[in-house]
N, C-alpha and C positions, 0 to 999 in steps of 0.2 A: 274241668281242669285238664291242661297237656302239659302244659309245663309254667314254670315262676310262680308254683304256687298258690294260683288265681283260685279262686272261689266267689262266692254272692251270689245276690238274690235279682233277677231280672227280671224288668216287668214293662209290657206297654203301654206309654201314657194314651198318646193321640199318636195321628199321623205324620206327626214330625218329630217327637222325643221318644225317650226311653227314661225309667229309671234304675237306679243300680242301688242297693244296698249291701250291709254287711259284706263287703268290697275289698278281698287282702289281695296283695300280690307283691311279688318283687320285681325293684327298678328294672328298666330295661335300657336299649339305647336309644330307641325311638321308635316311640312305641302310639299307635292310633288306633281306633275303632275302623276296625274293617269290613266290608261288605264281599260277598261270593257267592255264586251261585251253587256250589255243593262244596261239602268238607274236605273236599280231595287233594290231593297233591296239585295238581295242573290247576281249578278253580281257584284255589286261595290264593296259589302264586299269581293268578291273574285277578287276584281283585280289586278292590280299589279303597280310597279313606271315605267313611261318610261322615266323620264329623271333623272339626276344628279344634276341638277338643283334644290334647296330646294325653300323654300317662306315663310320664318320664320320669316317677320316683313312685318310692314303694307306699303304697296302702295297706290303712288298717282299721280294717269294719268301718270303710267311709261308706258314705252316701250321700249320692249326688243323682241331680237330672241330667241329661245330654240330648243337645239339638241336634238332628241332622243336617247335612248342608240343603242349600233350596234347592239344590238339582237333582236331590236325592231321595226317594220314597221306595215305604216299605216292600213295593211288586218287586223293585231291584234287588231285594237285599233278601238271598233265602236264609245265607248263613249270616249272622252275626258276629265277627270274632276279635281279638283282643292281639293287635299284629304287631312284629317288630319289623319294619322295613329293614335295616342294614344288615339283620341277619335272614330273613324272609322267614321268621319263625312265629307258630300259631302256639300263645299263650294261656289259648282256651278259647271255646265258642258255639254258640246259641243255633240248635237249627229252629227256624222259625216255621209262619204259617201253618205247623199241626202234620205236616205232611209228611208220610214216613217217607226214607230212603229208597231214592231207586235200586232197583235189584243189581243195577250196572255200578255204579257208585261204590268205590271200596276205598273203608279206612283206615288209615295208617295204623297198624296195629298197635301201636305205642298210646292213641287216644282212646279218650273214656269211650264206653259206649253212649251211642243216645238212647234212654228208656220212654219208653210210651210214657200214656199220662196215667196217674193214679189212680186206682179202681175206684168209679164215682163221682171223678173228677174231671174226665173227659171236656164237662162241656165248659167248665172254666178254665180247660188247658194247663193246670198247673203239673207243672213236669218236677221231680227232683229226679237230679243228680246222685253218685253214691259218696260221694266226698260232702256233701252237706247233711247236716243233722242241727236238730233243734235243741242240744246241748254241747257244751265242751267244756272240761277243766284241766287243768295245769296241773301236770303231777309233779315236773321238773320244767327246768329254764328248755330242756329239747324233748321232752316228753309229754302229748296230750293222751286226753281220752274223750272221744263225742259218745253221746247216744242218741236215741228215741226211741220213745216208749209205746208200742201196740199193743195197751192192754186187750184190748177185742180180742187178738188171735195168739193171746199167751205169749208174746216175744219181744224182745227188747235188741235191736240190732247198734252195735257197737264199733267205734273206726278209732283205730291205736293210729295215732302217729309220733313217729321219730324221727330226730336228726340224729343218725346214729348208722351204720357200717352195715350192709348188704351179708355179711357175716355174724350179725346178733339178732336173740330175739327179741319181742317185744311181749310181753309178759299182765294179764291184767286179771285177776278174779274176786273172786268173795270167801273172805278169813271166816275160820268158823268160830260161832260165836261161844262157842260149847270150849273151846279147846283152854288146857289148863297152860301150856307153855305157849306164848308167841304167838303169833298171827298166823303162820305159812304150817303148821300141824295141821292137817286136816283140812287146809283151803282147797277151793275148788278154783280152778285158774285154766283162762286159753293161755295157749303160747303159740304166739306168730312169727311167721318170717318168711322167708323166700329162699328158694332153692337154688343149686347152684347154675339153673337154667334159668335163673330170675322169674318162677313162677310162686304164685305167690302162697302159703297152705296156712291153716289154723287145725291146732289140735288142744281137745278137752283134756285139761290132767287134773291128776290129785295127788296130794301130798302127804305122804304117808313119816315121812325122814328129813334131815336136814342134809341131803346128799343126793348127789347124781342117781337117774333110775339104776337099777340093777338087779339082777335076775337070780334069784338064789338055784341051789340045786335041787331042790324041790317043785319047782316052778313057780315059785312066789316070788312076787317083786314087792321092791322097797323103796322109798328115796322119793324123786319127784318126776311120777312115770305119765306116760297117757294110759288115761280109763281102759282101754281097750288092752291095757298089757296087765292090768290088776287081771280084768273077766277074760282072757286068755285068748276070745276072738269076738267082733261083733258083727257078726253078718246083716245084720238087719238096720244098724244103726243106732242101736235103742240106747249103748254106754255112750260115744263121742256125739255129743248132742251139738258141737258147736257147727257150724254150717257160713264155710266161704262163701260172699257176696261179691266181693268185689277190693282188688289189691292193684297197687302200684308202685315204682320208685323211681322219682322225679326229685330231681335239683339234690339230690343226698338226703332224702328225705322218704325214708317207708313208711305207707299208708294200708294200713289192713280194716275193709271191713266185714263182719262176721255176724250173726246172728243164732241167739240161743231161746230158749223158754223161759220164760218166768219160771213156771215152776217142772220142772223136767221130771218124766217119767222115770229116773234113774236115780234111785232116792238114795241109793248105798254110794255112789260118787261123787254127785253134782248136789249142793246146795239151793233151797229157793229162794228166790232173788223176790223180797217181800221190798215192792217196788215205793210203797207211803212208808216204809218207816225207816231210821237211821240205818244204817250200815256201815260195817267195817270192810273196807276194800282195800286189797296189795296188788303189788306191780317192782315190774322188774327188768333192767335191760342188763344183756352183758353177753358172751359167744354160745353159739350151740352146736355140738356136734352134729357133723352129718350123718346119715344111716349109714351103717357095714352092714358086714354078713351076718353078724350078730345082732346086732340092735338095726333093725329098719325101720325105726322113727328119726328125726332128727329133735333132739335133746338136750334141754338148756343145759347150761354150764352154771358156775356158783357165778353168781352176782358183781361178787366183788365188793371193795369201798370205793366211794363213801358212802354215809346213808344220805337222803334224799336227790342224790343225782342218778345212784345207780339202783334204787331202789326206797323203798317206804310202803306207806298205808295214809287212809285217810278215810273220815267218813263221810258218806253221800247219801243223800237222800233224793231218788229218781225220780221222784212228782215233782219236784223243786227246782223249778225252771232256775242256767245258772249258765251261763256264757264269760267267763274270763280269762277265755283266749284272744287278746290282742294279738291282731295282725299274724301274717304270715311265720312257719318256721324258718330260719337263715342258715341252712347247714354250712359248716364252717371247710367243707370239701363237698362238692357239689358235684363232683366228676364219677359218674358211677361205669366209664365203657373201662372195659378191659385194655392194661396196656403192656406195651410191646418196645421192648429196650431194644436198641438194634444193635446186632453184632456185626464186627465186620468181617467176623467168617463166614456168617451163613445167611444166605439172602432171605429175604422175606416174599412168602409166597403168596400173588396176588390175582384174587378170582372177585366172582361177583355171587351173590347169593340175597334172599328173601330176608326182608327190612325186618325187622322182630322188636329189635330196642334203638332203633337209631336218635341217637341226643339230640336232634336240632328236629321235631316235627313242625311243617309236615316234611314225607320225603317219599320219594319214588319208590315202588316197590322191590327195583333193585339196587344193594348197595354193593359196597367194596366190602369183602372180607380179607383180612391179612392175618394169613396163620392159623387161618381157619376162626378168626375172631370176628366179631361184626363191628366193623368202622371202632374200631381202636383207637386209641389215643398212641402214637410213636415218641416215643423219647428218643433221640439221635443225640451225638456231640460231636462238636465241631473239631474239625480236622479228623474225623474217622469216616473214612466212607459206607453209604449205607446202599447196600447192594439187592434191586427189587426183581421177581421174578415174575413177569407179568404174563396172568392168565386167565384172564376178561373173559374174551373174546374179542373179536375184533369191531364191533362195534363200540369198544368200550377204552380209551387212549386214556393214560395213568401221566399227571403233570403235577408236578408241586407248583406252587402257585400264593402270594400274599391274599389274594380273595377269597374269602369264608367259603362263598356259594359253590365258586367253579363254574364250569359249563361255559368256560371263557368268556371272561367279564367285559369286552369288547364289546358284544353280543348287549348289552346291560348299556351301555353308554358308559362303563367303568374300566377306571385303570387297574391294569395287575402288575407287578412282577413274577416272571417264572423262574424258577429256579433250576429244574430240569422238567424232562419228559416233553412230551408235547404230542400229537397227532402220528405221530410214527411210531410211540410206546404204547404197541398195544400186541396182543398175541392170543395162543390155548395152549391148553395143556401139553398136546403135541408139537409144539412149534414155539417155545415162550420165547419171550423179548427180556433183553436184560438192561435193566437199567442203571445207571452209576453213578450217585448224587454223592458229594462231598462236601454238605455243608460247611462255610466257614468262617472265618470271625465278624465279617460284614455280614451273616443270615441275621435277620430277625429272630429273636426267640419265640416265637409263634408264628409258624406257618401252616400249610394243609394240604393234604394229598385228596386230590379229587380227579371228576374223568373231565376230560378237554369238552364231550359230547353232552352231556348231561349234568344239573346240578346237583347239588349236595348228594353226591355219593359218595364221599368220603368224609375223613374227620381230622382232627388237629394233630399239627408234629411238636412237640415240645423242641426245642433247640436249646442245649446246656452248653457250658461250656465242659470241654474235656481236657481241663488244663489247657495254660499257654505253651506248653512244648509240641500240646496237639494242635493248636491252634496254628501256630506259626513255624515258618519253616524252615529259620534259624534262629541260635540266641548265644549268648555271652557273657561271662561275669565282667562287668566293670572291674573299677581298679578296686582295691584293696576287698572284693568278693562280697561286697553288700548291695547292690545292684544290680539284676539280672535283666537284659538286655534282649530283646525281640524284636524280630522284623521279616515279614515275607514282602517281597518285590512283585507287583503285579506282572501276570503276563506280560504284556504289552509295555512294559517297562515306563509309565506313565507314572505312576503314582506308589509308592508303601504303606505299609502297615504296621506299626510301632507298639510296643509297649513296653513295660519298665515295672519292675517289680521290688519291692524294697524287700530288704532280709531282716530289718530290726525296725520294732515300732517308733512310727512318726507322724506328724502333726501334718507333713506336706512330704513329696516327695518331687524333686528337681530331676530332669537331665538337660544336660546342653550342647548341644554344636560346637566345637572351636577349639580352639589349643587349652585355653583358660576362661575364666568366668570374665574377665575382660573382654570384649568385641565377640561373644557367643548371642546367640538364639536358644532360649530357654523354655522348656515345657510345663509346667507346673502343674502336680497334680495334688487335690486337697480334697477336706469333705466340709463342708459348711453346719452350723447346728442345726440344722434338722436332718443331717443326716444325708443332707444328697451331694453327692461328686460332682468335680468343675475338675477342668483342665485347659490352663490359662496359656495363651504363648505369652514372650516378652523379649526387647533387645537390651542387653548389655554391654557399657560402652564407660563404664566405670567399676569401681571396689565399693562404692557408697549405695544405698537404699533410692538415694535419688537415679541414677545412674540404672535404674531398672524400669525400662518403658514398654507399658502395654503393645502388644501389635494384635493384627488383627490378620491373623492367620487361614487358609482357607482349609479346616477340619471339620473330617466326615468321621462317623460310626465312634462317635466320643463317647468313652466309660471311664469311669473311672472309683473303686467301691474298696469298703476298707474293712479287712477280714483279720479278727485276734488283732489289731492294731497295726498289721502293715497293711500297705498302701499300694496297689497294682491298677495304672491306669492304660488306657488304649487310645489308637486313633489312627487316622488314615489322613495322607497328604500329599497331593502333586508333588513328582521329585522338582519340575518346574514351575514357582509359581507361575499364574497367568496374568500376572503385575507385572512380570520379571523390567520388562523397560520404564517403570516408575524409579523415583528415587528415596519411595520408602523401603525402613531397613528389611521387612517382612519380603522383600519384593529380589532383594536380594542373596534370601537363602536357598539355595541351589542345592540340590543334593546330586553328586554324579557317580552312578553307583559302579562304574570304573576307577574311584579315585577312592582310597580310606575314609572313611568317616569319622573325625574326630567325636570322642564322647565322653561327658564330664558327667559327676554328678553333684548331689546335694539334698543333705535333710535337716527339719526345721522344727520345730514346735507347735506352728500354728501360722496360717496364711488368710487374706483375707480378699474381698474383691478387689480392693485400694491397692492391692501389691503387697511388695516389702516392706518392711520398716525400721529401729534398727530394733525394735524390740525383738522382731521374729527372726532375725539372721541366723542361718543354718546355723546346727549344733556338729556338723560331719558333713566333711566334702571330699569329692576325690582327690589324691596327692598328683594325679597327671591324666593325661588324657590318653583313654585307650582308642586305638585305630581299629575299625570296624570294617571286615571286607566284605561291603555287602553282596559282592555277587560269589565270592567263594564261603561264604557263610560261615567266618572263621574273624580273630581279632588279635593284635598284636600290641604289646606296650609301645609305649615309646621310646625311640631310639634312632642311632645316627642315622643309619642308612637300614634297609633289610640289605643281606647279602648280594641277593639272586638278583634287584633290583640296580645294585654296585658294580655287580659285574656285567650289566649290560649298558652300564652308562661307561665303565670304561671300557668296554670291547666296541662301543661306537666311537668314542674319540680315538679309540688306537687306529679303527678304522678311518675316521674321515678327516683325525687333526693328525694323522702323522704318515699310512699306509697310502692311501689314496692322493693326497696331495704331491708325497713322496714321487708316485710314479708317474703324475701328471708333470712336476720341474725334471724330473729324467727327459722323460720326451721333449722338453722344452727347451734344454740347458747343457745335456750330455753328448749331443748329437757329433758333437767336433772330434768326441771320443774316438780313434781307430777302434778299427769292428764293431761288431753289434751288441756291445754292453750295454750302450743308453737302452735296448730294446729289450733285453731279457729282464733288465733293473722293471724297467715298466710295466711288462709284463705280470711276473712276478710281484711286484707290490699291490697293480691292482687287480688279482684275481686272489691274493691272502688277502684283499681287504673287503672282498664281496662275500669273504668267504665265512671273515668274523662279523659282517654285518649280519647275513643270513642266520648265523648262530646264534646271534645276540636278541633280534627278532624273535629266535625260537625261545628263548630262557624268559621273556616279559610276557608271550604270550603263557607262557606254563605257568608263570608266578602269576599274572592274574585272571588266567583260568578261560582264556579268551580273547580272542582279536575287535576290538572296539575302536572304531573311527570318529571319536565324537571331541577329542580335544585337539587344538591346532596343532600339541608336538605328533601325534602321531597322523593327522594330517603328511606335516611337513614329512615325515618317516618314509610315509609310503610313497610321497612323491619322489625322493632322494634314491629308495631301492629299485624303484621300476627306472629311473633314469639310469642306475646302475647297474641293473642287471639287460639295460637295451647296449649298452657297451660294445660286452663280449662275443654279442651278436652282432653288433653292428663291424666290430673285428674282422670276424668269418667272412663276411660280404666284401672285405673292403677289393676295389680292383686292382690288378698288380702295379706297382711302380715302372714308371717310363726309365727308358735303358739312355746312355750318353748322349747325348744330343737329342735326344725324342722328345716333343712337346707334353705337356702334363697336359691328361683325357681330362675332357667335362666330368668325367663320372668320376677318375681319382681325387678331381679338385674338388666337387659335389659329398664325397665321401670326407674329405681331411677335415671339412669344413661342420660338417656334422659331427664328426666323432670329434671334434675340440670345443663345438657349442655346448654338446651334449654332455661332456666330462664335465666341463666345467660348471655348466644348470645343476649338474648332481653334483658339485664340491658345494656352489653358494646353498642347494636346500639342504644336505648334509651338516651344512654350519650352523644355519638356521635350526635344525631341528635338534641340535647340538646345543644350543639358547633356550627352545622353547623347552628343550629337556630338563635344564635346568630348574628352569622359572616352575613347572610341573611338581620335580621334587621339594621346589620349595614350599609349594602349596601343601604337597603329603608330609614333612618333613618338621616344617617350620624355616622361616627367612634365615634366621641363626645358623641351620646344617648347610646349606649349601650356598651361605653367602662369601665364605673365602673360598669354594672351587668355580664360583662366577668369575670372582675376577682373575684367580688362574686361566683359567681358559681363556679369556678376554686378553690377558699378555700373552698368553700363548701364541693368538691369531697374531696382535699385536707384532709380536716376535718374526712371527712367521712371515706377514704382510712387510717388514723391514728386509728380512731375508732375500722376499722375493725381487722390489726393486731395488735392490743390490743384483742380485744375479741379471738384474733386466737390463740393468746399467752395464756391466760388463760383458753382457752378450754382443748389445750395440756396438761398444767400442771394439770390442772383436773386428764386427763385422765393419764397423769402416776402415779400422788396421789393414783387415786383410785386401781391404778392393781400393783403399789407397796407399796404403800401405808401408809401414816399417821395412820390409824384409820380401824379397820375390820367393820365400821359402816357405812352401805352404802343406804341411804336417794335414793328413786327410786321409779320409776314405776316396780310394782312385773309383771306388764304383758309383758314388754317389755323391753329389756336392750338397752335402747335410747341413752347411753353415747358412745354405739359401732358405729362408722361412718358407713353404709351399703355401701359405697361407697368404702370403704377399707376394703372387706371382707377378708382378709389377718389378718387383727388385733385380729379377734376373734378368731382363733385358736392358735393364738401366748399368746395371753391372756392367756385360760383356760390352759394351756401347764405351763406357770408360776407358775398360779395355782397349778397345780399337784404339780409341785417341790415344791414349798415351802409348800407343806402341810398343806395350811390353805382353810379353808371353809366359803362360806358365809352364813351368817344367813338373817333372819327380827326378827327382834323383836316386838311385838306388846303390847300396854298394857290390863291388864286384867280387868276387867268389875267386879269391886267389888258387 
């Protein structure tokens, strides 16, 4: 036996079969008859299946023949053994041929030894094992007893086994038959178990008391001591007659066997075991103290109840062959490595050290020790970081990893996931490597620390959950505080991670997308009668049962489990589907984690695969939808506007529907003005309007925590401010204006020409962004808040756009007033003739050409200074 509990009888038919009897073992994953040329770690992992035969559930006292395959003969096969492929673990195994072990050949410490053959027996080769014996009885449903009996040499050797705690003992003797109270006065009894370095020991007692040993002040002892503490010391042996053979603890299950006398030379302690006739025998499991300074025995504890699980009697008769132990023990914890919760203050310290008890043999003779433990079991929770200090060596690189074995499953023809570490996490004691895992709510709850280089040198990480507040790394109360609301945003901004937690028990528990349960995308989370979680999408596109349709949503890492009656479900999902240009509804729901979240809920009584019905319509739903911000990880009720959001939608219409338009009809419309008003107005209006747009910019970036390019209004934004802020540079540049009669430069007419294309590109994306602003809040808002300031604005422009061909009209007529003209009296700036557009340098030689014809001249008139 190594492990699963294997025992039988083997035996060689011919040259092509074997038979098996009295055959226990527990299931495995896939499990075959193996061949190898020595028991060794390196051999077994390289060996191979010889038979067709599989062994994929558990046996009890079967027996059966088995063929080898036709390519297969016994020269090939030294070892025989009993394999699990998927975990490369030996269940137990046969060295053949008679041949002892090479000197070079070393066993995994954790396997049986191999025993020669039986004195006498030699030449029929029949080998026993110390886990088999030619009796066994049921003291308890997890408690046996085997024997066999050597009368020839006075001795009858004995194998207790348990399913029962690395911490109790295992208890078996002979009640005396003389005794006037009770069975346990005066019995004589081993008491077994294992130390706290998992070695295994047996000690001879007797029972003098119904009570723990103890030491009087006389030096007498009372109670239930070992023989050797009644006779004060035994140097030679002659009081503790009981004699360790051979101990293990495999699958949560202790195995002690031990050998005593029939009849012992220690007639004042030990009872003799009159092996033909009936007997009275007791037995007992329950804790035992370990040695101190005082007591340096380790020391059963009281038993406890009930009777016959944690204790009894029974009579046996030792010539009376009696086998009724079906099948294997099934320990109901099967985990015996030492484990290790990780904190995330204090790293775990990681070296390599001599294989002693490693759970999966066979295994290399070096493994991982953490904490000074050997290959440990790690408990971790998700969302705490577990922080490793790695000090191998450097031949030895520390990776988490979904693969049991490790040793990079690549290497295997096998897929893994890693989780961290890898071929660079490796270090010593002088120099360690630190490593910094943060498992999280997408880990598996069973992964394994092993080395990149080598296989099974490590052991399992348990993955818990540490709570959803550790999990994730924001959350929210829904409305009226019975739904708590989770969600971390992948790096990469690709995808989230949701969950939803109910505060009062229910039957299902809802959230949804959208203003209301009308045109929302719904989550459903429920548990079905047997007990298992589902989490259904669906679209709703009515208030009725019918009005609720299945979709088919693209979700990963689905949980969903129901604790004291509430209901806390999880999941993961592109903020994009990758439908998104289909025209089903699923294909539609877009999440843009720059924009609120709407989020509703609802609970129920009971839900089924079929949907809704109107039987099961929620019993409580939210009264409104709360706004969720997922990238500032905060949530807001609903309402008209937020402030901080109002006051940059009107600091951009102050800007672009009244400041900057303003100073663009100055320039346009003023110019006839004596002196330079039209210029200072223009000025001035459009550098207060670059000035509250730059502001306004800064208040939406603060309110949402971020400058993000990903909707058309802030598209349009940024196109509108980089046209706006090219302006006042393009200003600076501009070349000076030509003096009276001087022709306008390529470069002034190059410049006028630009700096009025350019205003005006940033008025139209200014307006524009002014709309799509709109349309924006009314996506965050609802169509209702901002559908009377749409069509404000809309008459505004409207207004505005009237405004301006009126001015446009009247400038015209101005302008042929004056060059045909009403009146030779012409009101102006003498320095510059501003009425001529420079933009339609065409005008002014058509102009002064009129001039000429008709003969007439301009004057100024000024008056004279009496």
């Amino acid at each position: 036996m190594v492990q699963h509990q294997l025992r039988g009888v083997f035996s060689v038919i011919d040259d092509c079969s074997f038979r098996v009897s009295e055959f226990d073992m527990l299931s495995g994953s896939d499990v075959h008859w193996w061949g190898a040329i020595a028991p060794n770690f390196g051999n077994l992992t390289r060996g191979f299946v010889i038979s067709d035969r599989s062994l994929n559930h558990t046996y009890k006292n079967a027996s059966f023949t088995v063929r080898l395959l036709n390519n297969v003969t016994w020269d090939q096969v030294h070892v025989l053994a009993v394999w699990d492929i998927p975990t490369a673990s030996d269940f137990g195994h046969v060295v053949l041929n008679g041949s002892s072990l090479d000197s070079s050949t070393t066993l995994s410490p954790v396997m049986a030894p191999v025993p020669g053959p039986s004195s006498g027996e030699a030449k029929s080769r029949v080998v026993t094992v110390p886990t088999m014996f030619d009796n066994c009885k049921v003291l308890s449903d997890g408690y046996r007893v085997r024997w066999s009996l050597n009368v020839d040499e006075n001795s009858i050797e004995i194998g207790l086994e348990a399913a029962t705690s690395t911490q109790n003992y295992m208890a078996f003797g002979w009640a005396n038959s003389n005794a006037s109270s009770g069975y346990m006065l005066g019995a004589d009894v081993a008491v077994t178990g294992f130390s706290e370095e998992g070695m295994p020991f047996v000690d001879d007692f007797y029972i003098t008391k119904y009570s723990e040993c103890t030491v009087n002040k006389d030096g007498s002892a009372s109670g239930v001591c070992p023989d050797t503490i009644f006779e004060g010391n035994d140097p030679v042996g002659l009081v503790n007659n009981t004699k360790l053979v051979y101990g293990h603890r495999k699958d949560g299950v202790s195995f002690i066997r031990y050998k005593r006398p029939l009849k012992s030379p220690d007639e004042k302690y030990d009872l003799p075991v009159k092996h033909t006739e009936n007997m009275t025998v007791i037995w007992a499991l329950g804790l035992m103290r370990p040695p101190d300074a005082l007591r340096p025995y380790y020391l059963p504890q009281n038993h406890g109840e009930p009777r016959s699980v944690t204790y009894g009697h029974l009579v046996i008769n030792l010539s009376e062959p009696v086998n009724d132990c079906l099948g294997p023990l099934d320990a109901e914890d099967k985990e015996d490595q030492d484990l290790i919760i990780a904190d995330a203050s204090a790293p775990l310290v990681v070296v390599t050290g001599q294989a002693l008890h490693y759970p999966n043999p066979p295994n290399p003779s070096k493994v991982f020790y953490i904490n000074k433990k050997e290959a440990p079991v790690l408990r971790v929770e998700r969302g705490v970081p577990v922080k490793f200090s790695i000090q191998a060596g450097h031949d030895v690189a520390l990776y988490i990893t979904s693969d049991l074995l490790g040793g990079n499953a690549t290497l295997r023809n096998m897929t893994e996931s890693i989780y961290a570490g890898g071929p660079e996490a490796e270090g010593v004691p002088s120099s360690p490597t630190e490593l910094v895992w943060a498992p999280d709510r997408n880990t598996p709850d069973q992964v394994y620390y092993q080395s990149v280089f080598q296989e099974k040198m490590g052991w399992r990480i348990q993955v818990v959950d540490g709570g959803l507040p550790d999990m994730y790394n924001n959350s929210v109360v829904l409305d009226d505080q019975q739904v708590t609301f989770f969600w971390t945003l992948s790096k990469d901004k690709e995808s989230i991670s949701i969950a939803a937690r109910g505060e009062k028990k229910s039957g299902y528990l809802a959230i949804g997308f959208g203003s209301g349960m009308v045109n929302s995308y719904a989550y459903v989370g429920w548990i079905d009668e047997i007990g298992k979680g589902h989490v259904n999408t669906y679209w709703i596109d009515g208030k009725d049962a019918s009005n609720v349709h299945p979709t088919n949503e693209n979700l990963t890492y689905v949980r969903c489990k129901l604790e004291s009656g509430i209901i806390t479900f999880e999941f993961t999902r592109p903020l994009k589907p990758s439908c998104s240009h289909s025209d089903k509804p699923e294909c539609k729901n877009i999440i843009d984690p720059t924009t609120p979240l709407k989020v509703i809920w609802a609970m129920g009584s009971s839900w089924a695969d079929q949907g809704l019905s109107e039987r099961n319509m929620h019993f409580v739903k939210s009264q409104r939808p709360v706004r969720v911000l997922l990238m500032r990880g905060s949530a807001e009720a609903e309402q008209d506007l937020r402030p901080v959001l109002a006051v940059h939608g009107f600091m951009m219409f102050l800007a672009w529907g009244i400041l900057l338009p303003g100073g663009i009809l100055s320039a346009r419309y003023l110019k006839h003005v004596k002196g330079d008003g039209w210029y200072q107005i223009h000025v001035y209006l459009q550098y207060s309007g670059l000035a509250i747009i730059l502001l306004a910019v800064l208040f939406a970036v603060a309110e949402l925590r971020g400058f993000y390019v990903s909707s058309l209004h802030v598209k349009f934004g940024i196109t509108a401010l980089c046209l706006a802020c090219i302006q006042p540079v393009n200003a600076y540049l501009r070349p000076n204006k030509p003096t009276n009669g001087e022709v306008v430069s390529s470069r002034r007419l190059f410049w006028e020409y630009s700096h009025s294309i350019i205003g005006r590109c940033a008025i139209i994306a200014g307006i524009a962004g002014l709309f799509s602003g709109m349309k924006h809040l009314g996506e965050r808002y609802g169509g209702e808040n901002v559908h009377g300031l749409n069509w404000a604005l809309i008459m505004w422009f409207l207004v505005g756009a009237l405004m301006v061909m009126y001015l446009e009209f009247r400038e015209r007529q101005r302008r042929r007033d004056r060059i045909f003209g009403r009146s030779n009296w012409v009101l102006g700036n003498l320095e510059e003739e501003d009425s001529i557009d420079l933009l339609s340098p065409s005008r002014a030689p058509s102009a002064e050409k009129s001039l000429r014809q008709s003969g007439r001249m301009e004057v100024q008139l000024e008056p004279l200074n009496r």
